[in-house]
Residue, then its C-alpha position, 0 to 999 in steps of 0.5 A: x505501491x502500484x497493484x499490477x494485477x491488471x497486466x496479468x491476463x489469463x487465456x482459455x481455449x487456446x488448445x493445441x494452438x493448430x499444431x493438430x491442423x498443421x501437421x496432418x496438412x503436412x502430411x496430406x500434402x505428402x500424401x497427395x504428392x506422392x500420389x500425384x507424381x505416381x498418376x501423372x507417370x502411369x497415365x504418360x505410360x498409359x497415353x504412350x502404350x495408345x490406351x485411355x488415361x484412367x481418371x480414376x486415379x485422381x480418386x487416389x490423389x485426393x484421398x490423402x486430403x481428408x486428414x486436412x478435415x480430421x486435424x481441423x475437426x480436431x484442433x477445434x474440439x480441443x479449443x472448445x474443451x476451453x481448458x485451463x492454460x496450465x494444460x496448454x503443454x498436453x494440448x500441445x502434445x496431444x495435438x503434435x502426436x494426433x497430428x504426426x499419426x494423421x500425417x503418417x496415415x496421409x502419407x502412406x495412403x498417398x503410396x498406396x494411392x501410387x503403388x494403385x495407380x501403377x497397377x492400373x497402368x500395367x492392366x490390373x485395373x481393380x479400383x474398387x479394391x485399391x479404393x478399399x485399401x485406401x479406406x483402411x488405411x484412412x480409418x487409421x487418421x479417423x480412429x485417431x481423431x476420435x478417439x483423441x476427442x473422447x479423451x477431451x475432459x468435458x464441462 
């Protein structure tokens, strides 16, 4: 009889497999869509109405991008917990779940970024409190990831 123990391979550190990454990336490209559809129609009113294109705006176009950050960071914390492959399936949960609430923050700070950049284009110029509420709904994406990674078992 021939030992087959050889072909068994056991893998640690897989973690989420990227399924964190991939779904905040998701939504940050969401995200920064929106935005971005929404500052190329207000600065086109703007530039039509004889005022200067805000370049502000880009400041909400980009602001979705940082949740990229948070599932990398994320992704990688967890496949440096370096555990066991029989927890690969609430890996894989947590990163998917972590992930779809990074993408929802992503998304709807690309709508708030819009809904900021008609309001500048109509007059009410007050970036410094539309950049507030982008923040706010950036800590959503932020408290998600670090509370994901305090859940992480440490060795």
């Amino acid at each position: 009889m021939i030992d087959m123990a050889f072909l068994t391979t056991t893998v640690n550190g897989l973690g989420d497999m990227g399924t964190s990454l991939s779904i905040a990336s998701i939504g940050s490209a969401i995200g920064t869509g929106i935005a971005g559809m929404a500052a190329i129609g207000s600065w086109k009113k703007m530039i039509l109405s004889g005022e200067k294109a805000a370049t502000a705006m880009l400041i909400f176009v980009g602001a979705p991008l940082s949740q990229v950050f948070y599932g990398l960071i994320l992704k990688n914390a967890i496949a440096d917990a370096n555990l066991a492959a029989d927890s690969y399936p609430w890996q894989l949960i947590m990163g998917i779940a972590a992930g779809a609430a990074m993408a929802g923050s992503a998304i709807f700070q690309g709508k708030v970024g819009a809904r900021a950049c008609d309001a500048i284009a109509a007059g009410a110029n007050d970036t410094a409190k539309y950049i507030m509420i982008i923040g706010i709904v950036e800590t959503v994406a932020l408290f998600v990831m670090i509370f994901s990674m305090t859940g992480l078992p440490t060795g």
